[in-house]
KESEVO-688195 format. One record per residue (C-alpha): residue in three letters; x negated, y, z. Coordinates in steps of 0.001 Angstrom, whole numbers, padded with zeros to 6 digits, always signed. Each point is the difference from the previous one (the first is absolute). Layout:
<pts>
ALAXYZ...
</pts>
This chain:
<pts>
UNK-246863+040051-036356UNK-000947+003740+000327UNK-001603-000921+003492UNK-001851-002866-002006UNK-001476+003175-002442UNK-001189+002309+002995UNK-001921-003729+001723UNK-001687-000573-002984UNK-000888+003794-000735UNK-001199+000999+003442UNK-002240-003618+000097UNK-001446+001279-003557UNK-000030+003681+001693UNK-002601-001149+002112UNK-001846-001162-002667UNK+000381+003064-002011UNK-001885+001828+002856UNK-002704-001992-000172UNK-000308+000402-003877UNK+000506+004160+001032UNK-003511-000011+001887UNK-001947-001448-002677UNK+001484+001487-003044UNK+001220+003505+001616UNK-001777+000975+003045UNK-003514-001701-000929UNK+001231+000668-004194UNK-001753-003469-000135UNK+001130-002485-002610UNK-000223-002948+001981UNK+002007-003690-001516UNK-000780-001964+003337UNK+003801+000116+000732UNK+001012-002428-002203UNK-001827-002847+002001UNK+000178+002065+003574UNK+003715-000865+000263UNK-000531-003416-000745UNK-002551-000203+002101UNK+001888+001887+003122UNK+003309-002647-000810UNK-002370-003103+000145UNK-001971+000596+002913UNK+003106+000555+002129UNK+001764-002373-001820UNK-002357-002684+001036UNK+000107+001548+003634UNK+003189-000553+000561UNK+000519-003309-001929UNK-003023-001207+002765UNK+001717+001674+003317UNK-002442+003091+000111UNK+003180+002187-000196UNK+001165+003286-001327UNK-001837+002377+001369UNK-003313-001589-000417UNK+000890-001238-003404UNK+000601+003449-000862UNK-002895+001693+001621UNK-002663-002691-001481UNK+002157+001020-003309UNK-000965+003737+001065UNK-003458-000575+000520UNK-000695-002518-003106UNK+000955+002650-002508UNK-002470+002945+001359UNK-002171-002831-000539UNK+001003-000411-003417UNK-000411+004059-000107UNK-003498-000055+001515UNK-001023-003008-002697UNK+001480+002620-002799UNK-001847+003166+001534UNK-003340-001663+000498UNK+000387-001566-003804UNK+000351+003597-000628UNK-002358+001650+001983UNK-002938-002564+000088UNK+000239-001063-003506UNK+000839+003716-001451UNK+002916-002016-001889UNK+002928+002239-000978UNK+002736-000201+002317UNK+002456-001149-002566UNK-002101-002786-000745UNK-001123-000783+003173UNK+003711-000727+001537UNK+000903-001962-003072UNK-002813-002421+000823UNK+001338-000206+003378UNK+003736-000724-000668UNK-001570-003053-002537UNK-002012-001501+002809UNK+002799+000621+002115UNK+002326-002339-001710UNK-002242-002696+000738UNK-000690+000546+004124UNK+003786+000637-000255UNK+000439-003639-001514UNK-002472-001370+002919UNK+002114+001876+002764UNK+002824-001855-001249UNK-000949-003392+000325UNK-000753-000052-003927UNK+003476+000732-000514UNK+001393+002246-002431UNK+002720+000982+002607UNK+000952-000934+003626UNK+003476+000161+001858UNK+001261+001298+002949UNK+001846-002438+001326UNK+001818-000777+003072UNK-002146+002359+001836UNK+000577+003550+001784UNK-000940+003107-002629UNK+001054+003523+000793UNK+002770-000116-002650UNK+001510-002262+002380UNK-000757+001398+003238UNK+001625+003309-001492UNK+003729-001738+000072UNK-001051-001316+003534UNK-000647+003272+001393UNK+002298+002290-001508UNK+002706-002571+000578UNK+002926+002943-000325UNK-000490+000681-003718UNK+000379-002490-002654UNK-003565-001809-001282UNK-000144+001864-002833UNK+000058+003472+002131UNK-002103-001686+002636UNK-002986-000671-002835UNK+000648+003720-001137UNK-000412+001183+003069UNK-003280-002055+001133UNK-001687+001361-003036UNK+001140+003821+000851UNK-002089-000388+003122UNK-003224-002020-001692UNK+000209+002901-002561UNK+000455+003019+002603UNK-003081-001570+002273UNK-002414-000605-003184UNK+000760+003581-001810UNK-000011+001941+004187UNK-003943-001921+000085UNK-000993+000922-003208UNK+001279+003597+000200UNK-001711+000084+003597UNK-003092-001469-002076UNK-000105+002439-002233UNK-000015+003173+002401UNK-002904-001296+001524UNK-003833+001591-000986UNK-000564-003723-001954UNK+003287+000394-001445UNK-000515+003637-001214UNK-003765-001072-001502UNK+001702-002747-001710UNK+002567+002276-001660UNK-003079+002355-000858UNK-002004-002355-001798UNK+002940-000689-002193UNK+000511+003553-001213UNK-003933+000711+000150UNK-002853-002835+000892UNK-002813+002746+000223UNK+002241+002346+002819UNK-000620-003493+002100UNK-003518-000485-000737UNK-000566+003711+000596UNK+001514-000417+003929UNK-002839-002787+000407UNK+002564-002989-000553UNK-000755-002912-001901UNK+002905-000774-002746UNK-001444-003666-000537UNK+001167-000336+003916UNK+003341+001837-000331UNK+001052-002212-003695UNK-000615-003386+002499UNK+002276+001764+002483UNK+002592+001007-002853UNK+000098-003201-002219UNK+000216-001786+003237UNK+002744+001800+001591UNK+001745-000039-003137UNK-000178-003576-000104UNK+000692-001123+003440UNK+003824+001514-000707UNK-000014-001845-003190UNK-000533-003126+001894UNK+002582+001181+002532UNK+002321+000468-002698UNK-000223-003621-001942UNK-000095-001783+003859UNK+003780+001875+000153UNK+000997-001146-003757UNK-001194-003482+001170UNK+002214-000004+002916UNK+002741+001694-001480UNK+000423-002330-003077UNK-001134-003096+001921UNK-003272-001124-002147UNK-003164+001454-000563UNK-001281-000794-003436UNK-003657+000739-001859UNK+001439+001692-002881UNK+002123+002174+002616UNK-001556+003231-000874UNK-000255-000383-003798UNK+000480+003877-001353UNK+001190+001439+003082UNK-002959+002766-000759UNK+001809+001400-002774UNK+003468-000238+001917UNK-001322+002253+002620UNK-001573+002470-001977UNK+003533+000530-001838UNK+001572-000125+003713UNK-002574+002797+001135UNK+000920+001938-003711UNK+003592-000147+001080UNK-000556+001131+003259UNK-002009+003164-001296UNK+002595+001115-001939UNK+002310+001024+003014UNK-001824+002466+001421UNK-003431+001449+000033UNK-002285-000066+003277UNK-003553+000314+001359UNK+001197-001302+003736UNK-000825-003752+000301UNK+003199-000739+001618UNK+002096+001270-002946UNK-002748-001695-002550UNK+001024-003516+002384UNK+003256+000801+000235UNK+000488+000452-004025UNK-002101-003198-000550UNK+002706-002199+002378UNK+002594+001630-001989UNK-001162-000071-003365UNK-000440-004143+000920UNK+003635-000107+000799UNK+001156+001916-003180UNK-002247-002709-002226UNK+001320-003284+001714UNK+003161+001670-000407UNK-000183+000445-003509UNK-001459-003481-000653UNK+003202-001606+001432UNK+002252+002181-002084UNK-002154-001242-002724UNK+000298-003618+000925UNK+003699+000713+000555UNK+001185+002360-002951UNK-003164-000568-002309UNK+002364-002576-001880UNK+002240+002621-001175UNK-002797+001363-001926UNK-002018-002868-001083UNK-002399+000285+002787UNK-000977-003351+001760UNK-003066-000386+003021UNK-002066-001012-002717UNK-000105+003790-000652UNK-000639+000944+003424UNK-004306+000513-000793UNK+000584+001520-002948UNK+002772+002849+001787UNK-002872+000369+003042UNK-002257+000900-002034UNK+002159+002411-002266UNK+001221+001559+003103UNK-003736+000282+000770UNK-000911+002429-002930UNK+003100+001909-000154UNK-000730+001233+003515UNK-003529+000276-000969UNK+001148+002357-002889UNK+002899+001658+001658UNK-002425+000978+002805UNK-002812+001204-002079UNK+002097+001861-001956UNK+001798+001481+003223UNK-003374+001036+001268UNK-001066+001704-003138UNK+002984+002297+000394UNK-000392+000436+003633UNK-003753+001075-001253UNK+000991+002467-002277UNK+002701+001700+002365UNK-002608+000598+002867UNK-002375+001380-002649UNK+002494+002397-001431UNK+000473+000950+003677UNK-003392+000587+000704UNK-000394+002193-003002UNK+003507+001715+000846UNK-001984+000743+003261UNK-003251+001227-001383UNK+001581+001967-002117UNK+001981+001731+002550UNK-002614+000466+002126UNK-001894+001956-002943UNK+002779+002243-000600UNK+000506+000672+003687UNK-004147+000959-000078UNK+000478+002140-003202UNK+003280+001795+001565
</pts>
């Protein structure tokens, strides 16, 4: 059971990261997730139901999501549409191609053929199944978040980081930010893919509806994570994302699990999200307005001691 929890939170995790570029590092709002991680669990879905195999399923699953982040950016860039809007219209037409991958199908199995989640059991044949899948996902999670902490020391990495906090510091070093949103949203994307061709494999189906809110779930997961601890290096920002994933699928089970005692049922689930959502919004805000005010009465605690040290 508890290894079941940490599977399903380090598969969203990875997710979660992608969600972190957009909305964090490029402090874009961008809703293509929702019909990325369908998209990522239906192309290698289909992959593997038609002998293509893991890896490739899960590569073209990669690579078909910076896609859908390129078709976002350009919607964005070309068309001077608003971000918001522009991965919203995105994620709709998405649900359609994601139909077409599918065979018009509204989900496909994974049946009586190899997936990682049971090549895991295979290969760590010493530890029970349940450990084995635990274990698989440790080192998907550990290789995605060492690349994209490896990514993000690089100069692109750095620019991208800098157009987030300020778009005219970027234009100012000659860059173009049209060029480095493409790069972003796509990146960002790609990992969402990654993430739904895991889910897929993991619960044995890929289905079109597969990604249905998962925007808002990771948004509460990255909240959760920021409340831990504070950090500017972008392998603590990772790190708190992968764990703040892990805290929110944990806290959905005890809600599917104990939610009875209270009334609660998964009916509810949406509605908790996105209460979790603004209470972290307004816990944060108000956190930061107090961190605010203590670094300006320190300032003026300073200036005011440097005065009386001038006067003296």
């Amino acid at each position: 059971m508890i290894e079941g929890i940490f599977v399903e939170g380090l598969i969203f995790s990875i997710m979660v990261l992608g969600i972190l570029i957009s909305y964090r590092i490029l402090d874009m709002a961008d809703m293509t997730c929702d019909g990325a991680v369908a998209t990522g669990a239906a192309v290698c879905t289909m992959c593997i139901v038609n002998g293509q195999g893991i890896a490739v399923g899960m590569l073209l699953a990669f690579l078909s999501c910076i896609v859908c982040g390129l078709i976002t950016a350009g919607i964005h860039n070309k068309l001077h549409v608003p971000v918001l809007l522009a991965g919203i219209l995105t994620q709709t037409m998405l649900y359609s191609i994601n139909l077409r991958i599918l065979g018009n199908k509204a989900n496909v199995p994974l049946v009586r053929v190899d997936t990682l989640y049971r090549l895991f059991p295979k290969a760590f044949s010493f530890v029970s199944p349940s450990v084995a899948s635990l274990i698989g996902s440790l080192i998907v999670i550990i290789i995605v978040k060492c690349l994209l902490d490896l990514f993000f020391r690089t100069d692109l990495g750095v620019s991208l980081g800098a157009m987030g906090g300020n778009e005219q510091v970027v234009v100012s070093q000659g860059m173009n930010p049209d060029i480095l949103k493409y790069i972003g949203l796509g990146v960002g994307n790609g990992i969402i893919g990654l993430s739904g061709a895991l889910l897929a494999q993991y619960q044995g189906f890929a289905d079109a509806n597969l990604g249905q809110g998962m925007i808002v779930q990771g948004l509460a997961a990255i909240m959760l994570g920021e409340f831990l601890f504070s950090s500017n290096k972008i392998s603590l920002i990772t790190l708190r994302a992968i764990i703040g994933g892990i805290i929110y699928k944990a806290l959905m089970f005890l809600g599917r699990k104990y939610g009875y005692i209270i009334g609660i049922t998964p009916n509810d689930f949406k509605l908790l999200t996105g209460v979790l959502v603004i209470v972290s919004l307004t816990i944060a805000k108000t956190r930061n307005m107090y961190s605010n005010n203590a670094a300006r009465k320190k300032a003026m605690a300073r200036t005011l001691l440097r005065k009386g040290a001038l006067n003296d």
